[in-house]
C-alpha positions in Angstrom: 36.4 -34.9 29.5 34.0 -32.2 29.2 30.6 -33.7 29.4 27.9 -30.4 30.0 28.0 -27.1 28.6 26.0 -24.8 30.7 25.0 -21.5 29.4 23.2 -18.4 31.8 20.1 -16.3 29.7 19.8 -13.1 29.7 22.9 -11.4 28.1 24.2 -14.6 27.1 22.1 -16.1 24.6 19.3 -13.8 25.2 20.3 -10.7 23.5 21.1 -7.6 25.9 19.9 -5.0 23.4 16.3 -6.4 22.7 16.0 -7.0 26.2 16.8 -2.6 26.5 13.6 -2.6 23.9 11.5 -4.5 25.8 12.3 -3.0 29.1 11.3 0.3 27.0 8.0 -1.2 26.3 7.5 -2.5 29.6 7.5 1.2 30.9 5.5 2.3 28.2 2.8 0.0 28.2 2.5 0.7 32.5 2.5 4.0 32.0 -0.7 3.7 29.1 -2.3 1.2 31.3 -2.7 4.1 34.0 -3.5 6.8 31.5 0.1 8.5 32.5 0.3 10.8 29.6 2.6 13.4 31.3 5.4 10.7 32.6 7.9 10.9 30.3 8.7 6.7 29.1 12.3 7.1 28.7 13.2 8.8 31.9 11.4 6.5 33.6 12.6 3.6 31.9 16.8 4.9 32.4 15.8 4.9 36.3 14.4 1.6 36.3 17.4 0.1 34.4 19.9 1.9 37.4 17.4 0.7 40.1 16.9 -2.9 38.9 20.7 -3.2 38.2 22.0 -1.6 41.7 19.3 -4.0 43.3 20.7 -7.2 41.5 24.3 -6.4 42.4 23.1 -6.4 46.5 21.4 -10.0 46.0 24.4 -11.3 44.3 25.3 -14.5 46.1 22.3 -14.2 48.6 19.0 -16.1 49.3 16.3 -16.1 46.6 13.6 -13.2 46.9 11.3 -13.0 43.8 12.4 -11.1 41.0 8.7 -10.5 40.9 8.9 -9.1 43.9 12.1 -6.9 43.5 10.6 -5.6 40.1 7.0 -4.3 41.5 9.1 -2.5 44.4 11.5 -0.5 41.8 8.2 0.4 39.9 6.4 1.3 43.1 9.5 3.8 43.8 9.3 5.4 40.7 5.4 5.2 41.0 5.9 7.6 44.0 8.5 9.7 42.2 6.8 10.6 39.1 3.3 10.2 40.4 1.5 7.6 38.6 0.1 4.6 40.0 1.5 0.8 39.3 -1.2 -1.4 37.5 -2.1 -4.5 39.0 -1.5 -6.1 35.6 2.4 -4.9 35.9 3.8 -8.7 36.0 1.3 -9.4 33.1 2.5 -6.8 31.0 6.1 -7.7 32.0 6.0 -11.7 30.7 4.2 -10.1 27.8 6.3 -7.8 26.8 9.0 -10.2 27.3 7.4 -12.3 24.7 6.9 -10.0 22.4 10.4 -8.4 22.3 12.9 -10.6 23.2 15.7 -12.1 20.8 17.9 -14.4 20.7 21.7 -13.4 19.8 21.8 -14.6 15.6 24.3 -17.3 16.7 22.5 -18.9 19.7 20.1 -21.1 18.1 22.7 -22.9 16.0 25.3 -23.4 18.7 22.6 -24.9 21.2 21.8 -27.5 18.2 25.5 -27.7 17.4 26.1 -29.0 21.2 23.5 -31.3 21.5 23.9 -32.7 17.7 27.5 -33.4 19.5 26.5 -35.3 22.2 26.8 -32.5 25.1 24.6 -32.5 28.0 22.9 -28.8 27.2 21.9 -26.5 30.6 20.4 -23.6 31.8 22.0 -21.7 34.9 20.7 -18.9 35.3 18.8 -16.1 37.9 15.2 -16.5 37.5 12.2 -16.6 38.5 10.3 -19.9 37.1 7.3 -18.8 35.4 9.3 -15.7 33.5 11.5 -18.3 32.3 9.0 -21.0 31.6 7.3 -18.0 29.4 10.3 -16.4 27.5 11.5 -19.8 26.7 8.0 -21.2 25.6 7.8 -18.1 23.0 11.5 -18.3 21.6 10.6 -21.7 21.3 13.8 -23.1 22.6 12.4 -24.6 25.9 13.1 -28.6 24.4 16.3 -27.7 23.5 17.5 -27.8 27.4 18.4 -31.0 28.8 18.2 -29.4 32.2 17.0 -26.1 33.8 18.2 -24.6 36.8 17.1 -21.0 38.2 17.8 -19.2 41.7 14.3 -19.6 42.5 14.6 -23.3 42.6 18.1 -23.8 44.1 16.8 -20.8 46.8 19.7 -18.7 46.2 21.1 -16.0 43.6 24.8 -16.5 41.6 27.5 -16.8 42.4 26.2 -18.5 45.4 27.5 -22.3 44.6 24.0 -23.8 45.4 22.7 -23.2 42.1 26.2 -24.7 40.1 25.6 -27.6 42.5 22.4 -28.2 41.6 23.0 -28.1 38.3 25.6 -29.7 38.2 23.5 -33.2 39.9 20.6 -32.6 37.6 23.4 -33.5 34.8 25.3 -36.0 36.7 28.4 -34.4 35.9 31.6 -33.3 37.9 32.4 -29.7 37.8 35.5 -30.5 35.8 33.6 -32.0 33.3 31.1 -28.8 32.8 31.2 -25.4 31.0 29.7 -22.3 32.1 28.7 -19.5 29.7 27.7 -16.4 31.1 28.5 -12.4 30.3 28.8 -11.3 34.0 32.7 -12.1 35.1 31.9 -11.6 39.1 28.7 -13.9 39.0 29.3 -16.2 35.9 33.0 -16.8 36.1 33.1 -16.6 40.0 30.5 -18.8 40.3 31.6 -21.5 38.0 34.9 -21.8 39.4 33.9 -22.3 43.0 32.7 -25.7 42.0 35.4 -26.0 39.3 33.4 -25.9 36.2 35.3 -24.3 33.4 34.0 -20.7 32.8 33.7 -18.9 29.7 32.9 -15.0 29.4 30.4 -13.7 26.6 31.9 -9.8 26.2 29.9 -9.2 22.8 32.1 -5.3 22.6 35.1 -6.3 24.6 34.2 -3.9 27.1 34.6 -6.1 30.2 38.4 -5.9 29.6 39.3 -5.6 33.5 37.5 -8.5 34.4 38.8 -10.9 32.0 40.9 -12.5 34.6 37.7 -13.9 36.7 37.4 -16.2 33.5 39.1 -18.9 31.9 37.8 -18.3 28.6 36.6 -15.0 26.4 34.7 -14.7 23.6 32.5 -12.6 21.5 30.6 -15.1 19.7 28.7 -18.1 21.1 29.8 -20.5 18.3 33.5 -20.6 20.0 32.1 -22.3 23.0 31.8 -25.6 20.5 35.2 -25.0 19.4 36.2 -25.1 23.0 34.4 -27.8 24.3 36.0 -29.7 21.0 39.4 -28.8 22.0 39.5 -29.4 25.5 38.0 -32.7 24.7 41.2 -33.4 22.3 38.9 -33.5 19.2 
């Protein structure tokens, strides 16, 4: 009896393109806050992207540093590279460009409703640090819609480390058999989820995740399938 559904953030119901976009303005507003007129945004911007993404891929499964942290280093490498200097303000303009740009995927908002309207314990899993959360979630104005919220900064460890499934899972007082996990990363969403036996299901928007479809139980391209799941492994 599946009891929880469980979804992860970014890429999952927070849309991956508009977070691109506000990455994009993230650089740009850094770069006018220290009058770098000669630093070209967008190269800028495509390093950060390779930096932040080969940096989350070495904390996979390991203990919890600040994202906070991790960001103001990358920006303080490329600082050095294309010679500008970091604002102080840099985590400020971060969570508020993070505000101000991000979007959910079309379908999110209906299928969160849908689940709870149904009677489904509704979670958050998903690498974080608290306050950027707190913030993104505050101006998409989907914070009450979470029954629970777990991040890595809280359960002191990054996915697919079990710790944070765990936690979330006691926060719902749920087995892992009777939970769902929704995520768009096969090696930390569906690896993760199965090592406590939740039921994993892989958001692969394009289908270009192909060769990792076997990490996951489940794939689909639009969110509103997770309810059709959830209903059908329930026998409904």
């Amino acid at each position: 009896m599946i009891k929880a559904v469980f979804f992860d953030f970014v890429g999952t119901l927070l849309s991956k393109e508009h977070e691109d976009i506000t990455h994009q303005n993230v650089i740009k507003e850094v770069l006018r806050e220290v009058k770098a007129e000669n630093v070209d945004p967008k190269e800028v911007w495509k390093e950060y992207e390779a930096l932040t993404s080969e940096r989350f891929k070495e904390f996979a499964g390991k203990p919890y540093k600040p994202i906070k942290l991790l960001e103001e280093e990358i920006m303080q490498e490329l600082a050095k590279k294309y010679n500008f200097e970091v604002s102080p303000k840099f985590w400020e303009i971060h969570l508020k460009m993070h505000q101000k740009y991000g979007k959910l995927y079309d379908e999110a908002l209906e299928t969160l409703k849908t689940l709870r309207a149904n009677g489904y314990h509704v979670g958050l899993i998903t690498d974080s640090d608290n306050d950027y959360l707190k913030a993104q979630l505050e101006a998409l104005g989907i914070l009450e819609l979470f029954d629970s919220i777990t991040t890595s900064e809280e359960a002191g460890f990054y996915k697919p480390h079990p710790r944070i499934f765990e936690l979330a899972l006691e926060k719902a007082n749920v087995k892992g058999e009777e939970a769902i996990y929704v995520g768009d990363n096969p090696l930390k969403d569906c690896v993760g989820a199965r090592q406590v036996d939740m039921i994993s299901i892989l958001l692969d928007k394009k289908g270009n995740k192909k060769e990792l479809w076997g990490e996951c139980e489940f794939v689909i391209s639009d969110l509103r399938e997770v309810i059709v799941i959830a209903e059908e492994l329930n026998g409904q």
